[in-house]
N, C-alpha and C positions, 0 to 999 in steps of 0.2 A: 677422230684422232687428235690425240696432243698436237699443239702448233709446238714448232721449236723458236719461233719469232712471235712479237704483238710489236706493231709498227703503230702507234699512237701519232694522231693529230694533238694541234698545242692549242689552237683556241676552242673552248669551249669544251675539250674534251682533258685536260691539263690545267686549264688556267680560266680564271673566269673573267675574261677580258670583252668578250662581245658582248655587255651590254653597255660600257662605256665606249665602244668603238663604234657603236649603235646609237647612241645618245648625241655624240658629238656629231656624227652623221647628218641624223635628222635637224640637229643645226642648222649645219651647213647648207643645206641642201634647202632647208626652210629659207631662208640667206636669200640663196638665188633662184628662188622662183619653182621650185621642188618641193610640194608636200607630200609626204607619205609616211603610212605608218609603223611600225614595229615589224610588222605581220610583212609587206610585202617589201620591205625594205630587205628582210630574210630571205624571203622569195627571190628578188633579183641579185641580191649581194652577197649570200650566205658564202662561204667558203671559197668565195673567190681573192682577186687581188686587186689592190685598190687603183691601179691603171683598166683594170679592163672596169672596174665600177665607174671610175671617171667617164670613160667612153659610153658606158648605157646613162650615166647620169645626165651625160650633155643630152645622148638619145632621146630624153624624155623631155628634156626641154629646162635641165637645168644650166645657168648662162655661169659654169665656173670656170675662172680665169685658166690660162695656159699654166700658169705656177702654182696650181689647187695639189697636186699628188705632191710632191714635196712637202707644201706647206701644211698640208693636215696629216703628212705622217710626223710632220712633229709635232704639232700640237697634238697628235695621237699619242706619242710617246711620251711626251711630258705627265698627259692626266693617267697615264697607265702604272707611270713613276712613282704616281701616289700613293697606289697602294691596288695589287693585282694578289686576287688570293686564287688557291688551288681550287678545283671541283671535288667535289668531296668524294673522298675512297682513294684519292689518288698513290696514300701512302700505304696503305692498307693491301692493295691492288700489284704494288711495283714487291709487298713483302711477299705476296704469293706466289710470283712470277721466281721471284729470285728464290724460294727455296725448292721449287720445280724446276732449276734450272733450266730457265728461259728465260732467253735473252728477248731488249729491247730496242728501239730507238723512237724517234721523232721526224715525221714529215711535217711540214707545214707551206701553206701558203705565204705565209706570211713572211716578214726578212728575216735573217740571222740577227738582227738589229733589235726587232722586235722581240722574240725567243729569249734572248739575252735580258732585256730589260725585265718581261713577265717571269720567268723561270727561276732568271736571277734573284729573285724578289725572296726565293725559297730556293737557300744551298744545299739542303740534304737532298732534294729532290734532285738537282740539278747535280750535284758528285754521282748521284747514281746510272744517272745517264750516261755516263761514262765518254762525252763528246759527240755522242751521235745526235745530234740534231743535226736534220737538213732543210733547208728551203728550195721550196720549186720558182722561187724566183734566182738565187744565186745559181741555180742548176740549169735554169731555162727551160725547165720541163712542171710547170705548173697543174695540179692538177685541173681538171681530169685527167690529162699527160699521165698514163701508168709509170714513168719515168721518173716520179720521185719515188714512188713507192718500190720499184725495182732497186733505182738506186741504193737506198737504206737496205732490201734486203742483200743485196751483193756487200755492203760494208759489213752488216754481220755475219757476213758467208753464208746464207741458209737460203734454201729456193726457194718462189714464188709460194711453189704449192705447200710450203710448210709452214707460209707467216698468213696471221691473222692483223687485217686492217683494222683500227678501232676510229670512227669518225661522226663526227654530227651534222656533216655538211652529204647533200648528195653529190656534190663535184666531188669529195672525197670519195665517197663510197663508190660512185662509178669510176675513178682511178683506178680503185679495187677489183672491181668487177675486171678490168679492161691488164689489168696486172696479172691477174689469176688467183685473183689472193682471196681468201673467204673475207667476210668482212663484217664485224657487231656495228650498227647503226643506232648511236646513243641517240635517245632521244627523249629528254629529259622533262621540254617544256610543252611537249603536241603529242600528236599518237602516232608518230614515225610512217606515216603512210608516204612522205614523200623519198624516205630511207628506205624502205621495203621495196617499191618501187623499182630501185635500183638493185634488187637484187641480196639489199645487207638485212643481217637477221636483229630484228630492232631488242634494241636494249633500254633499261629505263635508268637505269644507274652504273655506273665503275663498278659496285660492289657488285654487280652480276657474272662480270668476265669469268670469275675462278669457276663458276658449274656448265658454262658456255664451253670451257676449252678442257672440262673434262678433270679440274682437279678436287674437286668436290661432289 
């Protein structure tokens, strides 16, 4: 069945931001006593928030200061300043949507702060939004919290069972699952076995969604 919602996540599936958010990471973390690589830094940090990363970072035994989440969400957002491009199909993807009349919005992990900066960067994309960006940290309900993704669907008024999740992260995906919401699991860069996993039906690119939700 046609969804009447696609509730899209923002990093990585929106904007292509997690590989500088990854970079600067591995940094930091090399910094203080934390080596790890691309691969499992995904594995423990993928779609989460950068407090609860903080707290598995110490876990493992990296020694970062009491004032580390502050200070590297801004040195986050300065290099993201520079220049944060779209994932490709994005536009392509919101034109299908909108002449199917279906509507959208934006969960994320990440801050309203963050959203702003990346999204920002590209205003057509961002007018079509039409405001609905939400974060599971200014909500308090981070994923896997089905609560963001609830959230967003009660602002476009359409129920659980009618919106499709679009996420790259399994914390997303299992939001989804835990929401009741079908869910496309992008997975762009691996063979989505840890998106499957949970349930989402993997996808390889944005340009897949229109024959996923039935309009092609």
């Amino acid at each position: 069945m046609t969804p009447k919602a696609i509730l899209f996540d923002c990093d990585g599936v929106l904007v292509d931001s997690e590989a500088t958010a990854f970079d600067l990471l591995a940094e930091d973390l090399a910094a203080h006593g934390l080596q790890l690589t691309r691969a499992e830094m995904e594995q423990k940090f993928l779609g989460g928030t950068i407090g609860g990363l903080f707290t598995v970072a110490r876990g493992l035994g990296a020694d970062l200061p009491d004032t580390w989440v502050d200070d590297f969400y801004a040195r986050m957002y300065a290099r993201l300043a520079q220049g944060t491009a779209l994932i490709d199909g994005v536009a392509e993807v919101l034109d299908a949507l909108d002449a199917a009349g279906i509507t959208y919005a934006v969960g994320s992990n990440g801050s309203d702060q963050k959203m702003q900066i990346t999204l920002g960067q590209h205003p057509a994309v961002m007018a079509r939004l039409g405001g609905h960006l939400y974060s599971g940290q200014s909500l308090g309900c981070p994923k896997p919290d089905p609560g963001l993704w609830l959230h967003a669907a009660r602002a476009l008024g359409v129920a659980p069972a009618d919106c499709v999740v679009v996420d790259d992260s399994p914390t997303g995906c299992t939001g989804a699952a835990r929401a009741g919401m079908r869910c496309l699991g992008l997975a762009e860069h691996d063979d989505g076995a840890r998106l499957a996993a949970t349930g989402a039906e993997v996808i390889r690119s944005l340009r897949d969604i229109p024959a996923k939700i039935g309009l092609v």
